[in-house]
RODO-2510 file (C-alpha; in nm, 4 decimals, decimal comma):
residues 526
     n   res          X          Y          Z
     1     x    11,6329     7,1456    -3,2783
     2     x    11,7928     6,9711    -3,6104
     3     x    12,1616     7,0391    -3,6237
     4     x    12,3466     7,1017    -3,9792
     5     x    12,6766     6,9972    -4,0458
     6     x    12,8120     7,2257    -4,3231
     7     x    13,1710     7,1181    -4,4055
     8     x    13,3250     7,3250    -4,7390
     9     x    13,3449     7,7188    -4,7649
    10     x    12,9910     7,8358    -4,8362
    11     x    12,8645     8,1867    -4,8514
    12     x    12,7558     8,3569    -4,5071
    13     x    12,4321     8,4396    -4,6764
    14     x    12,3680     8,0432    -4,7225
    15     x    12,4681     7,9566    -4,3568
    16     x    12,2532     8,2598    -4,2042
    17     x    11,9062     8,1003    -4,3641
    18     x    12,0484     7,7486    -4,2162
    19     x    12,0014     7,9084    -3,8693
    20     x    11,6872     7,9195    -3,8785
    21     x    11,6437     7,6027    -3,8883
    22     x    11,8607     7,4447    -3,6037
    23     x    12,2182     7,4343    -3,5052
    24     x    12,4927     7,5140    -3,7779
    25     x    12,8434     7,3902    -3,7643
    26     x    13,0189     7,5069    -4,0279
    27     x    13,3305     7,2400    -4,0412
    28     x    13,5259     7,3134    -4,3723
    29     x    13,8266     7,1739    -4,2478
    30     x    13,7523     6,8699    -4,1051
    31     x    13,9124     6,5445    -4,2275
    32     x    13,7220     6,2875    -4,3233
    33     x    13,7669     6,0729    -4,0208
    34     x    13,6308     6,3700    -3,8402
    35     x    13,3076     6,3486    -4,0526
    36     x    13,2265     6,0055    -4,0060
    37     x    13,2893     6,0180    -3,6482
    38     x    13,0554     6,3001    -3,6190
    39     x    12,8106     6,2780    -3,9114
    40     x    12,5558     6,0277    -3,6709
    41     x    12,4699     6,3509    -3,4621
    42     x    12,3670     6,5491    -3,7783
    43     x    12,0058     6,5931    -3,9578
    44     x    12,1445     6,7740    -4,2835
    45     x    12,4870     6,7666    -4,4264
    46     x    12,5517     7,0673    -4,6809
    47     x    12,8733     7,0341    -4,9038
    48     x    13,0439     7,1776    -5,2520
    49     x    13,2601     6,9356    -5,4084
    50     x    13,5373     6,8898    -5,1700
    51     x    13,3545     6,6338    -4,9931
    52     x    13,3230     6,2944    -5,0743
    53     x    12,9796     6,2077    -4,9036
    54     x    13,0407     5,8251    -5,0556
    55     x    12,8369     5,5463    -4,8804
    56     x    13,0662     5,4876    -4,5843
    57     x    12,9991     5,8682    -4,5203
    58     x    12,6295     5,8116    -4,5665
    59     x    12,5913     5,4903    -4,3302
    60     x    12,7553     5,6773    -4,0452
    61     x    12,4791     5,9269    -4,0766
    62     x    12,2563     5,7294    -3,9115
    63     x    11,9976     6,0492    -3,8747
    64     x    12,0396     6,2320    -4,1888
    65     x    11,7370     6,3627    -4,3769
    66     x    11,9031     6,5957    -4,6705
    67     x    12,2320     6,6524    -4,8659
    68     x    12,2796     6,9770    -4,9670
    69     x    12,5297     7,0338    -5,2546
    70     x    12,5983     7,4109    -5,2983
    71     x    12,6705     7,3608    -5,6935
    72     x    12,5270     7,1929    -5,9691
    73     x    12,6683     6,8115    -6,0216
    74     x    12,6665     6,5582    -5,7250
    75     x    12,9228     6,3173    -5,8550
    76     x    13,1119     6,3903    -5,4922
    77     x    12,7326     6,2101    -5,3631
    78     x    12,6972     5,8540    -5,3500
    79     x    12,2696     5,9134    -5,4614
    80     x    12,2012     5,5713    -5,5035
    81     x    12,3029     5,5295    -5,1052
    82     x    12,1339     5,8317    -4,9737
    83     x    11,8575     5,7065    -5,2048
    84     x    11,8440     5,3759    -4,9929
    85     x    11,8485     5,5205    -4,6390
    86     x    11,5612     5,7848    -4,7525
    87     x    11,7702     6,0507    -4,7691
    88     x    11,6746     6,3625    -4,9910
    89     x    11,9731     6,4845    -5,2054
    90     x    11,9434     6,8230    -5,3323
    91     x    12,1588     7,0873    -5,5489
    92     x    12,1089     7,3760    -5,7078
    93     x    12,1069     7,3585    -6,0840
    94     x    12,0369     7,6595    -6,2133
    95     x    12,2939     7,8951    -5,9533
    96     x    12,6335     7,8684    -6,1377
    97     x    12,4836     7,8695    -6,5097
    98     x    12,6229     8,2055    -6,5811
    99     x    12,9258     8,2039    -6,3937
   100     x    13,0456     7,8415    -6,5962
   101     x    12,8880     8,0018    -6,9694
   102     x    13,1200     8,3325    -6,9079
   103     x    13,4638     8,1153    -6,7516
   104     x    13,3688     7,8987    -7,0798
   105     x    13,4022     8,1799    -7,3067
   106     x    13,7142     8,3432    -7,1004
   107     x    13,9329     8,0111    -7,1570
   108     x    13,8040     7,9924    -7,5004
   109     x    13,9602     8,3445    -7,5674
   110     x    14,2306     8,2735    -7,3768
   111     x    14,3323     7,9477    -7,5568
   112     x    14,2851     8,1331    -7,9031
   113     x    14,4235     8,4218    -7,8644
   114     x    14,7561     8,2645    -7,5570
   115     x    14,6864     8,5486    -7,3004
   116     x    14,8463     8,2972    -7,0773
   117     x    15,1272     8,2195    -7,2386
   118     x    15,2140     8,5926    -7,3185
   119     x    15,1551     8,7084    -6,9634
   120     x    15,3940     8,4615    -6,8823
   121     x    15,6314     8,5367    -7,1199
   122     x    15,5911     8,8893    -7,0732
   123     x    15,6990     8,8602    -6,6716
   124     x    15,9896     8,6799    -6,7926
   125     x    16,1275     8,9848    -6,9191
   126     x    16,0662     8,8677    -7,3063
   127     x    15,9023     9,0638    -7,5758
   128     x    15,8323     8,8086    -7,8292
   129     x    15,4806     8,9221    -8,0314
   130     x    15,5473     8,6589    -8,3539
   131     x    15,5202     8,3662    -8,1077
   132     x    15,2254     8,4303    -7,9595
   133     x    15,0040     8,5149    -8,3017
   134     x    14,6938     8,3516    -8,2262
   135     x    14,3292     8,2984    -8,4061
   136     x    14,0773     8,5034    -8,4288
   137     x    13,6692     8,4076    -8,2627
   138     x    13,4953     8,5750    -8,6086
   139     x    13,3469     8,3212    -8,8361
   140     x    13,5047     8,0422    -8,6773
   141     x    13,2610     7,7216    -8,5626
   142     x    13,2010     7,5925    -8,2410
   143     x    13,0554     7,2752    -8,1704
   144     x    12,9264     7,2788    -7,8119
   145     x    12,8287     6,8757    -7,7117
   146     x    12,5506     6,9634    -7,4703
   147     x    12,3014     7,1989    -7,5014
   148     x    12,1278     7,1924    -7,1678
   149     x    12,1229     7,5205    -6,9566
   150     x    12,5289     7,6237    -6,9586
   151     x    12,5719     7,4932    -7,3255
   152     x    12,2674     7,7263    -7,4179
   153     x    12,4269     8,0664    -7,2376
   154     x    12,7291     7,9843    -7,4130
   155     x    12,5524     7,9410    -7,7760
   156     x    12,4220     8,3069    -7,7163
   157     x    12,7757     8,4105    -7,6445
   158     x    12,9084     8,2427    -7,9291
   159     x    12,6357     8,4448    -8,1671
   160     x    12,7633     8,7676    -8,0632
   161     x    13,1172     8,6770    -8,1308
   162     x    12,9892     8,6297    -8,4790
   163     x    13,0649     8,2161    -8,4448
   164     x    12,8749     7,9791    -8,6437
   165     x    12,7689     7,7388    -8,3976
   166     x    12,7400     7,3525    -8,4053
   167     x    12,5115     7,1786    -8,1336
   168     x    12,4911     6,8157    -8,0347
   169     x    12,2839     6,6950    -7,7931
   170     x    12,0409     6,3803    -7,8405
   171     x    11,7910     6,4696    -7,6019
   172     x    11,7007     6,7926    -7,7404
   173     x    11,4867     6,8469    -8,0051
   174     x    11,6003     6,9662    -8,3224
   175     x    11,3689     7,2991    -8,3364
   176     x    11,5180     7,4329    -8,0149
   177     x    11,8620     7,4130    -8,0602
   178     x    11,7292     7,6067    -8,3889
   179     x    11,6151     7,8608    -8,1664
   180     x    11,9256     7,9376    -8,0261
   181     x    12,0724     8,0471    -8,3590
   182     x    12,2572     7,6810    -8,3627
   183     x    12,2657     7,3739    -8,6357
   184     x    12,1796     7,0554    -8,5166
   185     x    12,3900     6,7702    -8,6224
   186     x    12,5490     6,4369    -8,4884
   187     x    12,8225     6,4242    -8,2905
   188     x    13,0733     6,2928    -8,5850
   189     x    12,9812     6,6115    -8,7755
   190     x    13,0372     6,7984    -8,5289
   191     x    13,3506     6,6831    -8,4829
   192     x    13,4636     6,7293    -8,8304
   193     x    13,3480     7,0713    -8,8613
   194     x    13,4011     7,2208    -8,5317
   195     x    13,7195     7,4879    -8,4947
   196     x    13,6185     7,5040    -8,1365
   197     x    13,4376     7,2197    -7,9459
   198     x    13,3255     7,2827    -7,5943
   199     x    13,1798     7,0138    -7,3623
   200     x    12,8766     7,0612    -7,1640
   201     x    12,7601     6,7074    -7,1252
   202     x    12,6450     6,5448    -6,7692
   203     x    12,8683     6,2438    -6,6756
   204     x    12,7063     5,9308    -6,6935
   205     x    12,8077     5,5492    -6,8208
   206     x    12,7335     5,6635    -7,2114
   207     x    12,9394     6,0174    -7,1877
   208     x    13,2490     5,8588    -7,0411
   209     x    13,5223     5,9301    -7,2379
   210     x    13,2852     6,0720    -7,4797
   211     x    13,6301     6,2052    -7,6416
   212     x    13,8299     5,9097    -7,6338
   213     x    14,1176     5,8685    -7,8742
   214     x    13,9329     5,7140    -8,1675
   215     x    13,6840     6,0049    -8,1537
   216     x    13,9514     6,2964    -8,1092
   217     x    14,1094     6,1652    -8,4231
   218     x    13,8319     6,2433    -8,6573
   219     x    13,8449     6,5968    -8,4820
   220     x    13,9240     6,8480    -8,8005
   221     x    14,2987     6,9385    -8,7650
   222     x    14,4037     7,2363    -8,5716
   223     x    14,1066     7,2215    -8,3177
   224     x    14,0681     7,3589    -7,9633
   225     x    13,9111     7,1939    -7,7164
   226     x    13,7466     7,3394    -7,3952
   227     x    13,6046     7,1816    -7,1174
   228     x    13,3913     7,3201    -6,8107
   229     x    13,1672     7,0511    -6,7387
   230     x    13,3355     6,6822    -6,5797
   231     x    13,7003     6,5742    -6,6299
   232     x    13,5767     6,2232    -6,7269
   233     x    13,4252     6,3530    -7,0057
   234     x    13,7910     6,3439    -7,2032
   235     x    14,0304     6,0595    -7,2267
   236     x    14,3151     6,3122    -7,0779
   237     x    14,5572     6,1280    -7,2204
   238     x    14,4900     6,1003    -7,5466
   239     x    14,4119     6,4232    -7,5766
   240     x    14,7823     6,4698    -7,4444
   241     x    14,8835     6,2346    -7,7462
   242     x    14,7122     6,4726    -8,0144
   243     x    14,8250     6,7852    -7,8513
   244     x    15,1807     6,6461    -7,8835
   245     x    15,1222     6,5492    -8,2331
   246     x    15,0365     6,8776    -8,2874
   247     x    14,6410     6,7010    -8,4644
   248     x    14,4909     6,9057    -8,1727
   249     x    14,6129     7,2622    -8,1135
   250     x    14,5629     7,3076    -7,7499
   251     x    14,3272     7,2458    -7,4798
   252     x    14,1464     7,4671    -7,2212
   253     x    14,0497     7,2582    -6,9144
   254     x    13,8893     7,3654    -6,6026
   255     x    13,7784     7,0053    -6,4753
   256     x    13,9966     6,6662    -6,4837
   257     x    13,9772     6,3135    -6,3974
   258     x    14,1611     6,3368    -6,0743
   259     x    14,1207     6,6597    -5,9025
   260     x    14,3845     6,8148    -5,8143
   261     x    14,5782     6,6611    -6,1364
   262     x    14,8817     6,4227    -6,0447
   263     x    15,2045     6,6364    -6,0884
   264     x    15,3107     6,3798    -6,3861
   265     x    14,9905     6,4621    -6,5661
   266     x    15,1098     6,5362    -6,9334
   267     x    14,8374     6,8094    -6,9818
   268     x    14,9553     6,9817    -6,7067
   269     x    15,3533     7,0354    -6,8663
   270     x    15,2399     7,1469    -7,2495
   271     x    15,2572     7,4887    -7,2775
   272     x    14,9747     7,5851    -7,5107
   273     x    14,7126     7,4490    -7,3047
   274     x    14,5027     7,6736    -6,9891
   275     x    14,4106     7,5240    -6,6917
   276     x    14,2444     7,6638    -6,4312
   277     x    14,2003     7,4493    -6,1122
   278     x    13,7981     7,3791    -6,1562
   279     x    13,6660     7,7436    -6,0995
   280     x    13,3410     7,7170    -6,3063
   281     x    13,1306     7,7975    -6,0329
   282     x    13,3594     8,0159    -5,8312
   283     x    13,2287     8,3731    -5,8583
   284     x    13,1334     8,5875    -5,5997
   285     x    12,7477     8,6154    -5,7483
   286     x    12,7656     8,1960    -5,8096
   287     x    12,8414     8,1174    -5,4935
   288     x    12,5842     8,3494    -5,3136
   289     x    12,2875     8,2143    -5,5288
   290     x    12,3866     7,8225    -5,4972
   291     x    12,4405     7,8932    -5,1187
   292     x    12,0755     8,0494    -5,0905
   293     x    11,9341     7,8014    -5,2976
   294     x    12,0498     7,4875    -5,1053
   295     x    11,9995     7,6125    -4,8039
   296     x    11,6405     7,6866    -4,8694
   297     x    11,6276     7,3295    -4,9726
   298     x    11,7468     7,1951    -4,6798
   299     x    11,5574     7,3864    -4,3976
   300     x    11,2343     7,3120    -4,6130
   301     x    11,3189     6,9468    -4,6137
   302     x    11,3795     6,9794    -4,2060
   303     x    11,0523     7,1412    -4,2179
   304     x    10,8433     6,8766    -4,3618
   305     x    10,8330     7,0275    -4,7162
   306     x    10,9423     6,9626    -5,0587
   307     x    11,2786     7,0940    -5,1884
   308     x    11,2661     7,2565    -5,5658
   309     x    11,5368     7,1000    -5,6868
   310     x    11,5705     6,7289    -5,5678
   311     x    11,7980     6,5183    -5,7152
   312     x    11,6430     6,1781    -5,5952
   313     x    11,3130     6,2833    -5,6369
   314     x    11,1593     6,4267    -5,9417
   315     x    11,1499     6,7838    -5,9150
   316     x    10,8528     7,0468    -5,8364
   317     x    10,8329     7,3475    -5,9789
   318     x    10,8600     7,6650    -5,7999
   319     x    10,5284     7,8179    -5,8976
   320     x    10,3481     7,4541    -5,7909
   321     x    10,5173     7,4037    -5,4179
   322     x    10,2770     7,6314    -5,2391
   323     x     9,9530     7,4207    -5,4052
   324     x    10,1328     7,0946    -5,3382
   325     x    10,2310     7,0777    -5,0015
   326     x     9,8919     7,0281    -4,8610
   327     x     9,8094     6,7366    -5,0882
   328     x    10,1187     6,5843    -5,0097
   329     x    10,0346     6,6109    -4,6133
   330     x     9,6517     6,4575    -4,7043
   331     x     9,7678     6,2172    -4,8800
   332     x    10,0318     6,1139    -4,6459
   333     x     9,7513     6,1002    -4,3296
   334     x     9,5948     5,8816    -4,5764
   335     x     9,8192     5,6235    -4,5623
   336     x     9,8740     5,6440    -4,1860
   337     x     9,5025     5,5643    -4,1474
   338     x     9,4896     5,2835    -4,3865
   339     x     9,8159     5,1492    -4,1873
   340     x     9,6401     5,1351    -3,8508
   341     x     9,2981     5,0955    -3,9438
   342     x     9,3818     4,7775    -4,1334
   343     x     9,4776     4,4446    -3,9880
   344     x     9,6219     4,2513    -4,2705
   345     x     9,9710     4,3965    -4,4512
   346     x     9,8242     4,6106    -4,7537
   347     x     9,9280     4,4166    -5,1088
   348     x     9,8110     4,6701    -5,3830
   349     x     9,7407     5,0244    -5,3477
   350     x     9,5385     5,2854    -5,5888
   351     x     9,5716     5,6222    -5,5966
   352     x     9,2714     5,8131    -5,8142
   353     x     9,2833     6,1868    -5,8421
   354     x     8,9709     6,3225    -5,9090
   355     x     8,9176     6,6824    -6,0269
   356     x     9,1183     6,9615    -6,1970
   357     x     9,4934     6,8477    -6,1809
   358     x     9,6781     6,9897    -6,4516
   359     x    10,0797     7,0669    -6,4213
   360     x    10,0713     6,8553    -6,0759
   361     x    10,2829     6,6180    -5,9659
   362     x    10,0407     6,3294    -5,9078
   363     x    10,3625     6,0567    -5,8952
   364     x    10,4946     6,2338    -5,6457
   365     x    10,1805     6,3038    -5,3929
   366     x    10,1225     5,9027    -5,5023
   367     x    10,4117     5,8429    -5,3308
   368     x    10,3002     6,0353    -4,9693
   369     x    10,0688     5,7425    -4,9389
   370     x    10,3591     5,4887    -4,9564
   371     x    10,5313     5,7326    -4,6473
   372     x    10,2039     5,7232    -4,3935
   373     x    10,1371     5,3148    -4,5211
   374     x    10,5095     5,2776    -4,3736
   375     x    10,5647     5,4822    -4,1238
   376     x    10,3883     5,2546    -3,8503
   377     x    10,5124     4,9465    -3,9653
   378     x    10,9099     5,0250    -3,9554
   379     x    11,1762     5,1861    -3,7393
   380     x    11,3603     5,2704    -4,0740
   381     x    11,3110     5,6611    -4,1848
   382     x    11,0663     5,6512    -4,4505
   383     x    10,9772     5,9499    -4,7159
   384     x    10,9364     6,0473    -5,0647
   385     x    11,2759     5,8953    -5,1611
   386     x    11,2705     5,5368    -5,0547
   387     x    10,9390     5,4788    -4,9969
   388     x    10,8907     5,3667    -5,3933
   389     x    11,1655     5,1024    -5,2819
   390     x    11,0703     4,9573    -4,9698
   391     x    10,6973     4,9174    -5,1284
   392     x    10,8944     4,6712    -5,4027
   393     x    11,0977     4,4994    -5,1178
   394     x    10,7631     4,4096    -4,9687
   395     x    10,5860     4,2737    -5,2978
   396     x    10,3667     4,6075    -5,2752
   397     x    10,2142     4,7337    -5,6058
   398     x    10,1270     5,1436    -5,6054
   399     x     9,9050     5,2497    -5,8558
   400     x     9,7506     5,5974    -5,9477
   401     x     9,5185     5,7366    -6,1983
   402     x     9,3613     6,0587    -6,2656
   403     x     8,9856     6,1487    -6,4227
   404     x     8,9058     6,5320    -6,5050
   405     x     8,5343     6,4490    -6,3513
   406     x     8,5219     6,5805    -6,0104
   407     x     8,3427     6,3933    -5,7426
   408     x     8,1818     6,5401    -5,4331
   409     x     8,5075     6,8264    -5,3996
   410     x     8,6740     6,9674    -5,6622
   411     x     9,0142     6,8400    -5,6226
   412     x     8,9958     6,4639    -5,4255
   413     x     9,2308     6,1945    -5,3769
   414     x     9,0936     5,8359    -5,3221
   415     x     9,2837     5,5383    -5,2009
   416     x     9,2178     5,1872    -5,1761
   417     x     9,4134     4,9441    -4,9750
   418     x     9,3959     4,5842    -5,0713
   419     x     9,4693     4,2850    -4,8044
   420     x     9,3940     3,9403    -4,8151
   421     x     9,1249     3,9933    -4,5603
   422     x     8,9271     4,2605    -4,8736
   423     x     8,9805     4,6348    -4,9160
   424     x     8,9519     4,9985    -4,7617
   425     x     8,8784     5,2939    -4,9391
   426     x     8,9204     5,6335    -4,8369
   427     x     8,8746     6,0073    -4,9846
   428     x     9,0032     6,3241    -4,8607
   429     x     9,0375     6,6663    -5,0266
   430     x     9,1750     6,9893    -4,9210
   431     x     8,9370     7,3252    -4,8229
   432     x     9,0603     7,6438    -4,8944
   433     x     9,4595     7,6414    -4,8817
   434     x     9,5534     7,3830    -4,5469
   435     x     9,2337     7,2860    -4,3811
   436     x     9,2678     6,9135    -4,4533
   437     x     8,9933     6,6599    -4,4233
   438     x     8,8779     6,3073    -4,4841
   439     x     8,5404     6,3415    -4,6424
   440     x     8,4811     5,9462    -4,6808
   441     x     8,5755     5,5583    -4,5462
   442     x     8,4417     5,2747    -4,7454
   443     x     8,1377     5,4720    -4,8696
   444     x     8,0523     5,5778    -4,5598
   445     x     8,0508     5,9579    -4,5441
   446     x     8,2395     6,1333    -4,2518
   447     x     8,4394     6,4953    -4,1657
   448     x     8,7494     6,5067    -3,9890
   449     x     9,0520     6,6752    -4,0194
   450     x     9,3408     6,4078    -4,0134
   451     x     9,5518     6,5249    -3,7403
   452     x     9,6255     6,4298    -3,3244
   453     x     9,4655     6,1804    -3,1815
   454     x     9,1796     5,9984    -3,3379
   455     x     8,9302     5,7086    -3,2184
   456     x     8,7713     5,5140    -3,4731
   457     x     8,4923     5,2483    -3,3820
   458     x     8,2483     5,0411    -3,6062
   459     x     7,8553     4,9634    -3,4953
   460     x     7,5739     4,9702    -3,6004
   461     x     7,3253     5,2027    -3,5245
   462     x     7,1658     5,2106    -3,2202
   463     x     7,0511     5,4467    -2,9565
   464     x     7,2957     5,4543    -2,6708
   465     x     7,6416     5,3806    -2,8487
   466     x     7,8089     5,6908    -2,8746
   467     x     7,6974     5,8059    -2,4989
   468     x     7,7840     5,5101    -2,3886
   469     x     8,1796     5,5531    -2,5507
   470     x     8,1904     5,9269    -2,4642
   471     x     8,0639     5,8948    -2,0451
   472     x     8,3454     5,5810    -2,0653
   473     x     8,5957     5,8297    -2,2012
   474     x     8,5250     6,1080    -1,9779
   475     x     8,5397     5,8081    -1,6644
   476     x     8,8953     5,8141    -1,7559
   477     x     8,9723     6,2297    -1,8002
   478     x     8,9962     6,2101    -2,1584
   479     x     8,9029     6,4927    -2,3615
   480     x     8,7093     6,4405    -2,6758
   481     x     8,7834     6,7649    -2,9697
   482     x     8,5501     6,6667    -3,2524
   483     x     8,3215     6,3838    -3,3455
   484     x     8,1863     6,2434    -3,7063
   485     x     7,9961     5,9404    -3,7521
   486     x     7,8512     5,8312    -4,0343
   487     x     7,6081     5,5665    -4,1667
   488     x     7,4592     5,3768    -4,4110
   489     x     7,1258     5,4083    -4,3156
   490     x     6,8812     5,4244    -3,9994
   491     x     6,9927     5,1548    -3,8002
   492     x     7,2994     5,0375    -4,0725
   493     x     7,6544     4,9822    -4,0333
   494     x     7,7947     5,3539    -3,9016
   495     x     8,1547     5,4187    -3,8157
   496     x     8,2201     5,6964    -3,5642
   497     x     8,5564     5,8980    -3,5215
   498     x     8,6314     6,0696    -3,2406
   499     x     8,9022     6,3304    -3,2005
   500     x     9,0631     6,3007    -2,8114
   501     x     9,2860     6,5619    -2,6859
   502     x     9,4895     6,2479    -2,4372
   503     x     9,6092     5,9519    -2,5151
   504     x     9,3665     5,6361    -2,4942
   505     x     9,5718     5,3676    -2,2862
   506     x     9,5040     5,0195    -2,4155
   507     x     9,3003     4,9205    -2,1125
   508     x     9,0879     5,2209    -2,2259
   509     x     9,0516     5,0566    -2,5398
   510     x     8,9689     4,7612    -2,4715
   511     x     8,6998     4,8083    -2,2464
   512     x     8,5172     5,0387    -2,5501
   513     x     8,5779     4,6970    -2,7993
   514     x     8,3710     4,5493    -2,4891
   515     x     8,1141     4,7935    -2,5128
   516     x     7,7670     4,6531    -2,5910
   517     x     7,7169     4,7352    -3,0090
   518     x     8,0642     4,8007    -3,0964
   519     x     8,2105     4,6006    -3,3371
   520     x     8,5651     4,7322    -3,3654
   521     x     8,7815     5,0458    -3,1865
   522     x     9,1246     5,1368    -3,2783
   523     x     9,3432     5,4121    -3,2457
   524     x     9,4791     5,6061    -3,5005
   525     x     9,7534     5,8667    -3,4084
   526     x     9,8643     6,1036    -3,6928
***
């Protein structure tokens, strides 16, 4: 049973659809020297952002298959190391959208119109309306900088406040952000124009101190700035600077550079800013739908499947996973047969698809070949994630193509396995929803479904040779299931698979290689 470490607060309705997967401890307040002493005992670790799941974290986790984070960044996730031990990172991307657009919009209200500051003031006993005047939403412009899923909710919001809205984002075309009632323009424009800017923008090495001081200087006089998306996004203290100067009229931050924010942190002591200690996700409704969505992630990586919304992986579409999974199992037993049918380390690989494969993730079931190829030939966990990188460790070059033109099935994958010793080719397609088979070997034609235990010789044909394997098998009390051969021709090179219920011990084996007409016999366990 795989046991799940879950170690921040998650919702009761995540953990109860972890259960049915394995054994749940649910850890929030561990310290972290209690995590890496235990995390080597875990399968799955599921997190928020308290975490820090860095690489030391990772390394100690010697048998972890999935990261869950219940939220939508993963900057508390060293990827690149989970990436490297094979370990599928996950999140849940689309689960907090509404909950960060509406805490957007409340600190952008708040900032313009000081609700904070009065509430304050009004506690203190004071009832001083002229000094807390504030601006008015109404024909005002926002410039949001980011205009991926939150930045679009909060465009819409914007609209009905009766905002003219400003949008940059370079990686969005021009005639969407149109769509959303926005103007595209470039990011100095923005900044000139905008009354309101609010930052939506991932974090990477290019958005890093995207407002830095040089850049909040050209900022039009007077301007507010929110921020719901990543502290690093803002050079905090310039911004401090230009709040001081009175260039920038206050700030709304949710998210900073160090969280919590050092007590000396200038931000934190100027009264006409908000802060809120990083509650973009933290609603009741949020928290309930990231929970559920990670945790169906992780139990369906625990169960062999794909999760929707990998971070290491390129993602699969909900409405595709169902068709997908079995292709992904074929073309995994794919590679396991090429590993231990071959004798020389495979160089090159080629993946065709054959047949009607529109909207499918052919990189991706490419990739399940690399996972069977390598799952024989280390003691290393191998899967979808790091089996693109251990191929170019070993010098190995994957391949894939697709043609529309069916061949004998509809929908067929064919590989072929280069060595120095010449090549293998095999095809395999999938009947009806999960009965999988391989259809050919070389061009030898052959029907067998690619799972247990499976004895594979090469002959030629001749009267006698499979009689003479099956009476030495049942000699020895083993079982045979199911039996293919196939041939070139009456008396050609034939290839015969047998499907044994027991193992076949090697002095078994050996005394079938010795069989009179058999060429070759190995053993191929899936």
């Amino acid at each position: 049973m795989a046991r799940i470490l879950v170690s921040d607060p998650i919702a009761e309705e995540g953990l109860t659809i972890l259960r049915q997967a394995g054994e749940v401890d649910y850890r929030p307040g561990w310290s972290r020297e209690q995590l890496i002493a235990a995390i080597g005992a875990y399968d799955a670790l599921m997190v928020r952002s308290q975490t820090q799941v860095d690489a030391t974290l990772i390394e100690a986790g010697t048998q972890l298959k999935v990261i869950g984070r219940a939220g939508v960044g993963v900057d508390n996730i060293d990827v690149d190391a989970a990436t490297r031990r094979g370990i599928v990172v996950v999140n849940s991307p689309e689960g907090n959208t509404i909950a960060a657009a509406e805490l957007t919009f409340a600190l952008l209200l708040a900032l313009a119109r000081k609700v904070p500051q009065a509430d304050r003031s009004l506690r203190a006993g004071e009832w001083k309306r002229s000094a807390l005047t504030g601006v008015e939403l109404y024909k005002k412009t926002l410039g949001i900088i980011g205009i991926g899923k939150i930045g679009r909710e909060v465009a819409r919001r914007a609209r009905a406040f009766g905002m003219q809205v400003l949008a940059y984002d370079p990686f969005v075309p021009s005639a969407h952000v149109q769509q959303l009632g926005a103007e595209p323009v470039n990011l100095d424009e923005l900044l000139a124009r905008s009354d309101f800017i609010s930052l939506h923008a991932p974090l990477t090495p290019e958005t890093h101190h995207l407002l830095n001081r040089e850049r909040l200087t050209r900022t039009k006089p007077g301007v507010r700035i929110i921020n719901c998306a990543r502290g690093e996004l803002i050079d905090v203290d310039a911004l401090a600077e230009l709040i001081d100067s009175g260039h920038v009229a206050g700030a709304a931050l949710d998210v900073f550079p160090q969280e919590p924010p050092p007590p000396d942190s200038r931000v934190l002591h100027q009264p006409q800013n908000v802060l809120t200690p990083h509650l973009g996700a933290s609603t009741e409704e949020a928290q309930v739908k990231v929970a559920i969505d990670v945790a169906e992630q992780i139990v369906a990586v625990l169960r062999g499947g794909v999760p929707r919304s990998p971070v290491n992986l390129p993602p699969i579409p909900p409405e595709q996973l169902e068709r997908v999974q079995p292709y992904l199992q074929l073309a995994e037993r794919m590679g396991r047969l090429h590993a231990q049918l071959l004798s020389a380390p495979v160089e090159s690989l080629q993946v065709r698809f054959s047949g009607d494969w529109e909207g499918m993730p052919l990189d991706i079931i490419a990739r399940a070949t690399l996972v069977g190829l390598f799952a024989h030939t280390t003691d290393a966990p191998v899967n979808l994630v790091n089996a693109p990188l251990i191929a170019q460790q070993r010098g190995l070059k994957l391949e894939w193509s697709h043609r529309a033109e069916s061949e004998l099935y509809p929908d067929t994958i064919t590989t072929r396995a280069t060595t120095a010793q010449g090549e293998q080719r095999l095809s395999g397609t999938v009947f009806g929803r999960h009965d999988l088979r391989i259809t050919h070997l070389d061009d030898l034609f052959v029907d067998i479904k690619p799972e247990g235990i499976l004895l594979v010789t090469e002959h030629h044909d001749r009267p006698g040779i499979i009689g003479r394997v099956g009476t030495l098998l049942g000699s020895h009390q083993i079982n045979i299931a199911g039996m293919h051969v196939g041939r070139e021709r009456i008396g050609g090179r034939a290839v015969m698979m047998l499907q044994v219920d027991d193992p076949i011990p090697p002095d078994v084996l050996a005394q079938i290689r010795q069989l009179e007409g058999v060429e070759s016999a190995r053993v191929v366990v899936f």
